[in-house]
Structures are given as C-alpha cells and as structure tokens.
C-alpha positions as CSV (number, residue, x, y, z in Angstrom):
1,X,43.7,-123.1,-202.4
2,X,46.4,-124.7,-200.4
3,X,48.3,-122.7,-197.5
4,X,52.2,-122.8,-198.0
5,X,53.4,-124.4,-194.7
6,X,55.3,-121.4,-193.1
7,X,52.5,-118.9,-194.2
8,X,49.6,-121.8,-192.3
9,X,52.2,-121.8,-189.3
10,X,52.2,-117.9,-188.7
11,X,48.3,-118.1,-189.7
12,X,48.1,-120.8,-186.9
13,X,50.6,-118.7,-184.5
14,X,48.6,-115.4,-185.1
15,X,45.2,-116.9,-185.0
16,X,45.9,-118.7,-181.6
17,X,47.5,-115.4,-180.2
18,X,44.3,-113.4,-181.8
19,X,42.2,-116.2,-180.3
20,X,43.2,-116.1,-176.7
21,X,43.4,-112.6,-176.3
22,X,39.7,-112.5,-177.7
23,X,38.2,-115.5,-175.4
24,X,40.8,-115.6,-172.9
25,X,41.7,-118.7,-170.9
26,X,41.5,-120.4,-167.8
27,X,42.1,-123.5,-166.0
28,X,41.9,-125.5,-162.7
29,X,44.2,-128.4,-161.7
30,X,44.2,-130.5,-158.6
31,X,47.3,-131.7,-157.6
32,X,48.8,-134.4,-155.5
33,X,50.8,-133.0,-152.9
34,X,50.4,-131.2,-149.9
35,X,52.1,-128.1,-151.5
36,X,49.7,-125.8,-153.5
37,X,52.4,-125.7,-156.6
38,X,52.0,-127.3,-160.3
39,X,55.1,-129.0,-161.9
40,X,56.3,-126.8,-164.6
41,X,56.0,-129.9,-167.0
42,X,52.1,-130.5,-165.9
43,X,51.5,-126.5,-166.1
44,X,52.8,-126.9,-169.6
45,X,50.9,-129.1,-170.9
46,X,47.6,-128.0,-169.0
47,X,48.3,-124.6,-170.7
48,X,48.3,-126.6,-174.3
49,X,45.4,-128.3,-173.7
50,X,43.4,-125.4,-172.9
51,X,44.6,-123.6,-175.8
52,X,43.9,-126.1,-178.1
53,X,40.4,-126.7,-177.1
54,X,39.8,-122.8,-177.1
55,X,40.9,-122.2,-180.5
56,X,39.5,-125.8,-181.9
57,X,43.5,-126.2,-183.1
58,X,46.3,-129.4,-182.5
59,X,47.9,-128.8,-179.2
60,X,50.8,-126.2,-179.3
61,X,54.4,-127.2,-178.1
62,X,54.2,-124.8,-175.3
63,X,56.9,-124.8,-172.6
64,X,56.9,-123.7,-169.0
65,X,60.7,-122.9,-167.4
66,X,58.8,-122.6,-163.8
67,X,56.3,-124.2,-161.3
68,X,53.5,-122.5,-160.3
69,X,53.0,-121.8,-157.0
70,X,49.2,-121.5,-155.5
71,X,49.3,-118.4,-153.9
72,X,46.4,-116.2,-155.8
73,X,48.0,-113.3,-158.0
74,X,51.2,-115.6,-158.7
75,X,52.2,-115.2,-161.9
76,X,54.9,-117.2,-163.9
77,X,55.3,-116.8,-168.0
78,X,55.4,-120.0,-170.6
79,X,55.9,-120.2,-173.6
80,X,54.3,-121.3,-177.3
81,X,57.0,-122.2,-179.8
82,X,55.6,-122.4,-183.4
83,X,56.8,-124.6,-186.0
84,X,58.3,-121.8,-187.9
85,X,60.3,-120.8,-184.8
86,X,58.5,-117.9,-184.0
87,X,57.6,-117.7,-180.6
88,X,54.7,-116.5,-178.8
89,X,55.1,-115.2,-174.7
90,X,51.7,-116.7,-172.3
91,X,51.3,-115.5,-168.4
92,X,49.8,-117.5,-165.9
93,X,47.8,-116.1,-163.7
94,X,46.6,-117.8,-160.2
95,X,43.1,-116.4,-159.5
96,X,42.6,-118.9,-156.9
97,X,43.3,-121.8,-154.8
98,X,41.0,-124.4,-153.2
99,X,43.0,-126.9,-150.8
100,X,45.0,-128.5,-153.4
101,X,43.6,-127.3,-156.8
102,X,44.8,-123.9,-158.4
103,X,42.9,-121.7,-160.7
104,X,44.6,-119.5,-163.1
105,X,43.5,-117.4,-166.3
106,X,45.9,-117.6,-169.9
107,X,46.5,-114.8,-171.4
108,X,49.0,-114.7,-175.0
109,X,51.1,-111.4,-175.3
110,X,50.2,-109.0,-178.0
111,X,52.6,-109.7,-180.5
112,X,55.0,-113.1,-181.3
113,X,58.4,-112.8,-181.6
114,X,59.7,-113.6,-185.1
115,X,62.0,-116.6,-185.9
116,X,65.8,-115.8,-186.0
117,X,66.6,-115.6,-189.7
C-alpha cells in the first residue's frame, strides 16, 4: 500500500534521525590547504553522504552555516531540512586530526522540529 508523500517524508525524516542515533556516524576528510578547517559547503555535503549511505536512503538536503575547524573536540551544528519542512538538528564532532585530514563523528538530535503550519 502506497505511502502518502508527507506521511513517507516524516517516515523518512524519523527513520534517518532513529537511524543515526542507533548506528551513529563518522567521517574523515582530507583537505587542501594548510589550515586544518573544512568549508562549510564540503562539511555539508560530506555529512549527507554519510548519512545516506548509513541509512541506505537518497542523500538529505543538509546544510552547514559554519566551517569546521580541526582542532579535536570542535564542534559546529548542521542541519537536515526535510521535504515537508520539518527540520532535523546534526552536531559535528572532531575526534581527530591527522596533518590535513579531520575526523569527526554525526550524531542527529533526539527529536525534529515540526514544519511551521
């Protein structure tokens, strides 16, 4: 039986949110310049595609208003805006830095915040 297209975007929204709290995520990025900091537009989309190959799902529009600095402990907060407007709050993490590549774990807050009616 066929999903309605808001109920399959809060399904999608709540199973991705679910998903990464569950498995948790992480990445590793080597940049290009001498600085130990990611672009905010390259942290974005690294943060998609990690999410969407964790939770086997398209790649969520997820955005980033801040670089992220490679300094382990560094935190900086994106976030994944669903279809239906709801939105769903992600922190970055840096767990470590090797010359010019930064780790960092993913983790989705608890709950999404609704779309404005």
């Amino acid at each position: 039986m066929p999903i309605a297209h808001v109920n399959a975007a809060k399904w999608s929204l709540s199973a991705l949110a679910a998903g990464v709290l569950l498995a948790g995520c992480s990445g590793s990025v080597s940049i290009g310049n001498s600085d130990p900091k990611m672009a905010s537009d390259k942290l974005a989309d690294t943060v998609a595609e990690k999410l969407a190959s964790t939770m086997n799902q398209p790649k969520p529009d997820i955005t980033c208003p801040d670089d992220l600095v490679g300094k382990v402990d560094t935190t900086t907060r994106c976030t994944l805006n669903a279809k239906d407007g709801s939105t769903l709050g992600i922190t970055v993490t840096v767990t470590g830095v090797d010359g010019k590549q930064i780790n960092f774990d993913i983790k989705a807050d608890d709950t999404p915040t609704p779309a404005p009616n």
